[in-house]
C-alpha positions as CSV (number, residue, x, y, z in Angstrom):
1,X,-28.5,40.6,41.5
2,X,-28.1,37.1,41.4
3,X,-31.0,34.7,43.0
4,X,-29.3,33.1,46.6
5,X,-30.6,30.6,48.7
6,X,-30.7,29.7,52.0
7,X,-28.5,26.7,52.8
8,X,-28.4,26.9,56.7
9,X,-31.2,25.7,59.1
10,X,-29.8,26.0,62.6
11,X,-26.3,27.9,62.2
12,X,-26.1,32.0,61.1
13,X,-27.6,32.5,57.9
14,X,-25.5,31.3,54.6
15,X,-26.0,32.2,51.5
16,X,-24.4,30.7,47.8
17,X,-25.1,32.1,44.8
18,X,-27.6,29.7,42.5
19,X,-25.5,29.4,39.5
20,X,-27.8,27.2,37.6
21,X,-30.4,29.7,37.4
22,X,-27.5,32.0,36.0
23,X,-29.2,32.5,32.5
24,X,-25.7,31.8,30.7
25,X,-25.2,28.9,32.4
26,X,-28.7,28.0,32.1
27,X,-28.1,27.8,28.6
28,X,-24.9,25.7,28.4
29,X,-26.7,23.3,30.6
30,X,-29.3,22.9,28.2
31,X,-26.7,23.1,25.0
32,X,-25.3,20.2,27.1
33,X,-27.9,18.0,27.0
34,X,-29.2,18.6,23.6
35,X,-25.9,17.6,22.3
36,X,-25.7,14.5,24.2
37,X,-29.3,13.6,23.0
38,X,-28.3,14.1,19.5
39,X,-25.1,12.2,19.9
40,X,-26.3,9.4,21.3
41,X,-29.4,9.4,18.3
42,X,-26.8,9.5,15.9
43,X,-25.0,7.1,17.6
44,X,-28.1,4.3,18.2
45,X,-29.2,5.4,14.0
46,X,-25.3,4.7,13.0
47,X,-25.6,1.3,15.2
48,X,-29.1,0.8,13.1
49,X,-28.3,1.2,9.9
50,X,-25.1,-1.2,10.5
51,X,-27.4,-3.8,11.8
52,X,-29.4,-3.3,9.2
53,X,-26.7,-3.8,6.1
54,X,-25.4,-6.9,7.8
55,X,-29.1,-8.1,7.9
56,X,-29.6,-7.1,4.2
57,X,-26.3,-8.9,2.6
58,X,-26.9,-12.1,4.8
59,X,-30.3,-12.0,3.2
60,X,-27.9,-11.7,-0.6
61,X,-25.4,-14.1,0.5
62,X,-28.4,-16.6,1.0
63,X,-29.6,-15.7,-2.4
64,X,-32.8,-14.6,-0.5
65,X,-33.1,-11.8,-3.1
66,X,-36.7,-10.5,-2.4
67,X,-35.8,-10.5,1.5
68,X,-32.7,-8.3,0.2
69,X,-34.5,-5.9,-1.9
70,X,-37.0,-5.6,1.1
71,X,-34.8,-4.8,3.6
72,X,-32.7,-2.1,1.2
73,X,-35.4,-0.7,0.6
74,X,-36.2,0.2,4.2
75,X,-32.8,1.7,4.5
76,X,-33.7,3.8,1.6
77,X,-36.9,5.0,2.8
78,X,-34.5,7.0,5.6
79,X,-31.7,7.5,3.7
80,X,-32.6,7.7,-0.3
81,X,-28.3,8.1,-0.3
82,X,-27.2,5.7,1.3
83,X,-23.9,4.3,-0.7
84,X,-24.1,0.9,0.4
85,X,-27.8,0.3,0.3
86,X,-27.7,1.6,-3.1
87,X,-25.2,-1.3,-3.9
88,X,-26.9,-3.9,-2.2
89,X,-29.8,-3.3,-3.7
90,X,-28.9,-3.4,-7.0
91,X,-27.0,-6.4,-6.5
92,X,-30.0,-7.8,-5.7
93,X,-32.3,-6.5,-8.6
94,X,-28.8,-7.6,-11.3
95,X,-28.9,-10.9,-9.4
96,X,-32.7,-11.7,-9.7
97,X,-32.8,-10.5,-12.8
98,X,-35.5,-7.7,-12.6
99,X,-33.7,-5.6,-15.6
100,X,-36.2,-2.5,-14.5
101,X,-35.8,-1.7,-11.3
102,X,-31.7,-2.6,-12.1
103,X,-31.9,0.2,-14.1
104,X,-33.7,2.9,-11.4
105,X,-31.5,2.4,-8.9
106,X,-28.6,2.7,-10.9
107,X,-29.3,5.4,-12.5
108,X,-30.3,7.2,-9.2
109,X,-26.1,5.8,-8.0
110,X,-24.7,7.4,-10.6
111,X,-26.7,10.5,-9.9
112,X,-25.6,10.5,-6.3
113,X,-22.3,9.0,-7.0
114,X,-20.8,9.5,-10.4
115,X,-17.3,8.9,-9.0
116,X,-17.7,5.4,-7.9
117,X,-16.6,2.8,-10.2
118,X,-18.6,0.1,-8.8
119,X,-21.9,1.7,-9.9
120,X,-20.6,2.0,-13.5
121,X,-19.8,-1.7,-13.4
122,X,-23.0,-2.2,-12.3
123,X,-24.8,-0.3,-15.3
124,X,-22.3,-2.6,-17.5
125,X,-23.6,-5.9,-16.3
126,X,-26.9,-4.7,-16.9
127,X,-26.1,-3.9,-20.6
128,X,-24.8,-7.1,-20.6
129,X,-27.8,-8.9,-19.7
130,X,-29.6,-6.5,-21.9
131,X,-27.0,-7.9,-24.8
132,X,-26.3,-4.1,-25.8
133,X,-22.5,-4.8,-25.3
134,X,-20.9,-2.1,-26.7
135,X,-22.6,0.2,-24.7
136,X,-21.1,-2.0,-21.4
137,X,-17.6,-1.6,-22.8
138,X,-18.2,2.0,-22.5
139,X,-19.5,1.5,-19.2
140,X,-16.5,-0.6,-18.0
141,X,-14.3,1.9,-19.3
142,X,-15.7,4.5,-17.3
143,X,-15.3,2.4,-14.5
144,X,-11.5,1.5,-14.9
145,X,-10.9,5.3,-15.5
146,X,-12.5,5.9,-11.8
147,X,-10.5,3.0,-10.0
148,X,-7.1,4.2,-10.8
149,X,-4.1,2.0,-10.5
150,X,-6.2,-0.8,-8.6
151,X,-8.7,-2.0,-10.6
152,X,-11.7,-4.4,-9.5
153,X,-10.6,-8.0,-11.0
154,X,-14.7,-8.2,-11.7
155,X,-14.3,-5.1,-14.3
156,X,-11.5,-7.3,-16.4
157,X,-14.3,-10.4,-16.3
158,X,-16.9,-8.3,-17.2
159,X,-15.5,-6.2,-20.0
160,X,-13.9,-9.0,-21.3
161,X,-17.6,-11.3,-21.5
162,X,-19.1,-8.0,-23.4
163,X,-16.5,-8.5,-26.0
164,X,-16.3,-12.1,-26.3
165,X,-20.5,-11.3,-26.7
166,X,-19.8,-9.1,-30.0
167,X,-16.9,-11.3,-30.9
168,X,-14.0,-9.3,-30.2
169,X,-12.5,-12.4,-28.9
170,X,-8.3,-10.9,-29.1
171,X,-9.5,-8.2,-26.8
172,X,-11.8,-10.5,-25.2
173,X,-8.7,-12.7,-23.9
174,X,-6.4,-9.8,-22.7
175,X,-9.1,-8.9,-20.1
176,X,-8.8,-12.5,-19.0
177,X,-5.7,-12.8,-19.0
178,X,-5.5,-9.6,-17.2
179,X,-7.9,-10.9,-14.3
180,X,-5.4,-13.7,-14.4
181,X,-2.7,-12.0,-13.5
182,X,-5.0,-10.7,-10.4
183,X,-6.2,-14.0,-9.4
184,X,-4.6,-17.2,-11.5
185,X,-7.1,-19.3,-9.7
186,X,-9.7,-17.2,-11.4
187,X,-11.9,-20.3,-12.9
188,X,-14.6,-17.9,-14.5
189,X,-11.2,-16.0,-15.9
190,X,-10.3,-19.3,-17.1
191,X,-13.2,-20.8,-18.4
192,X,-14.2,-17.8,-20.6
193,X,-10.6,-17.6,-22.1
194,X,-10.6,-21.0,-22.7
195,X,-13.5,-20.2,-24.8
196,X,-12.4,-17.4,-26.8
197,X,-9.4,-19.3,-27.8
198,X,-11.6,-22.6,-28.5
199,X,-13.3,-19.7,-31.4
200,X,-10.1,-18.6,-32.4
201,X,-8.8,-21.7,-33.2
202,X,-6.2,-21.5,-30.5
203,X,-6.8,-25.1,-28.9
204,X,-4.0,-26.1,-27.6
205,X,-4.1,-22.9,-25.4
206,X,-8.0,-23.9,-24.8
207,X,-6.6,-26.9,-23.7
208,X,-4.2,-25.8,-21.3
209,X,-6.8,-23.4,-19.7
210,X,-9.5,-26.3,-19.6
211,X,-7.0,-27.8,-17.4
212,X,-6.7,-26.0,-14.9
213,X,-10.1,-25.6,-14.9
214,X,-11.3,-29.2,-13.9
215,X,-8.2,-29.2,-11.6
216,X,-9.9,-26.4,-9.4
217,X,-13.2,-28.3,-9.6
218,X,-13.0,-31.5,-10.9
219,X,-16.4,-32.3,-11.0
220,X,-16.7,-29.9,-14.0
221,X,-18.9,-31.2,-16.3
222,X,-18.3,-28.2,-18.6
223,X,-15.1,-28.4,-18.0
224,X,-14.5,-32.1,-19.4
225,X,-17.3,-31.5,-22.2
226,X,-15.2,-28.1,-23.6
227,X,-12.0,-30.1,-22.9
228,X,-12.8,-32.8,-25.2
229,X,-14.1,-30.6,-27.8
230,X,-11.0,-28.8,-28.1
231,X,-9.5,-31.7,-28.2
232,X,-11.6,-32.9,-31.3
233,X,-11.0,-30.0,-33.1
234,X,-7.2,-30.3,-32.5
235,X,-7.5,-34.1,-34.2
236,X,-6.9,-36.0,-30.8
237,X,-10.2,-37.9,-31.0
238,X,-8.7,-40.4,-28.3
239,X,-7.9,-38.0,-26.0
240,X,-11.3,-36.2,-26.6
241,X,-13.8,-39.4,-26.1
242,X,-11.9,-40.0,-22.6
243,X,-13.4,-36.5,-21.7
244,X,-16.6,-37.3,-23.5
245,X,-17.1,-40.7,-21.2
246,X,-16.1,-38.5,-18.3
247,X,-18.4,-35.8,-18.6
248,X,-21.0,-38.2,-19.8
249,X,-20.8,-39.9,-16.8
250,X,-21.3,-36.9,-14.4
251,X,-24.4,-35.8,-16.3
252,X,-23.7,-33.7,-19.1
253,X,-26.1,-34.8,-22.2
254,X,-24.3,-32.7,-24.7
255,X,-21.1,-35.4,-24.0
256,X,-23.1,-38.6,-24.2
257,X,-24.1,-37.3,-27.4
258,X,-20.9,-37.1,-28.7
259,X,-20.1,-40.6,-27.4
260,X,-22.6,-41.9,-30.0
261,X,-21.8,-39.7,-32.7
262,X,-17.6,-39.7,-32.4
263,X,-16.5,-42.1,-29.8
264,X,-19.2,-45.3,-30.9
265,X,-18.1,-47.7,-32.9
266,X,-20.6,-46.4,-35.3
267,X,-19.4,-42.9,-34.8
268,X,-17.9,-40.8,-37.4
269,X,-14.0,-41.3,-37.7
């Protein structure tokens, strides 16, 4: 029979049954609760670990590397998975240049996460740095296989830098030019095809790319320095100590050398 209580003091006698000392109900009351403790953790961790990311790429965006690592590395120590620890914290390691530990936490990524592009163009940069380029060719071609129709304008960069590296310099400028096509403000797109054509001979297209280099930044010394040498090579000496003088003139010691050895009066004709 069910437990009752008294709930009258000066009329007749009531009684009410004490449904939350019904056994049933005791239980969904405490069901209740537990699920709204646990929501609410999950909910306060979730808010955490958000806080916590944002914290960690400031740190990255401030080139405050060792901060970074630091701080993804806490968000590791309670969640060895997490996706976009993982990435910032290889960023970090890529960025600071600490080939090793690069290396551990992308291959624990790919472990986790063998789908994800990113993580493959991640173990590419690090073969590039490692100057084992073929191998980051393979690597960037995993990666474009994952991303589908849409891929990452940093995979055509990339790919394309491992084979200007080992001198593939045709396939080399179709990555660039693909990244082009993404972005045509691309100036690390433009620069490095300007490149590969300067080694291919190709400098009136160097030229043409070295333009629109130093008219996104025309403080480029580079940009004034590879100008003129293309220039040079092409047989427009005028056209190349005008560039020579320029960049000379915002620093570059490569170009003031070439001032006294082609643009002097003294200088080679």
């Amino acid at each position: 029979m069910a437990e009752q209580y008294l709930i009258g003091q000066n009329s007749k006698q009531q009684y009410r049954t004490k449904d939350i000392f019904n056994p049933l109900l005791r239980m969904k009351y405490k069901l209740s609760i537990l699920l709204t403790f646990l929501t609410f953790t999950c909910l306060l961790t979730f808010a955490q670990d958000i806080s916590s990311i944002t914290d960690a790429n400031k740190q990255l965006d401030a080139r405050e590397y060792k901060e970074a690592i630091k701080l993804f590395g806490d968000i590791l120590k309670q969640n060895s998975r997490d996706e976009e620890a993982l990435s910032g914290i290889i960023r970090a390691h890529l960025l600071s240049e600490n080939l090793k530990d690069a290396q551990k936490y992308i291959d624990k990524a790919i472990q986790e996460y063998p789908k994800n592009p990113e993580f493959w163009l991640r173990k590419g940069i690090l073969n590039n740095m490692k100057g084992q380029y073929l191998k980051a060719v393979d690597d960037f071609n995993i990666a474009f296989q994952l991303s589908g129709n849409q891929p990452d304008i940093q995979l055509y960069i990339n790919r394309g830098v491992a084979c200007m590296q080992d001198e593939n310099y045709g396939s080399a400028i179709a990555d660039f030019t693909d990244a082009l096509k993404i972005n045509p403000r691309q100036a690390s797109a433009l620069n490095y095809r300007a490149f590969a054509n300067y080694r291919l001979a190709n400098y009136a297209e160097s030229i043409e790319d070295y333009d629109k280099v130093i008219e996104l930044n025309p403080e480029s010394t580079s940009g004034y320095y590879n100008r003129g040498m293309a220039h040079l090579r092409s047989g427009n000496k005028i056209k190349a100590c005008s560039d020579f003088h320029e960049a000379c003139s915002k620093g570059n010691i490569n170009a003031c050398k070439m001032i006294v050895t082609q643009c002097s009066a003294g200088g080679k004709q």
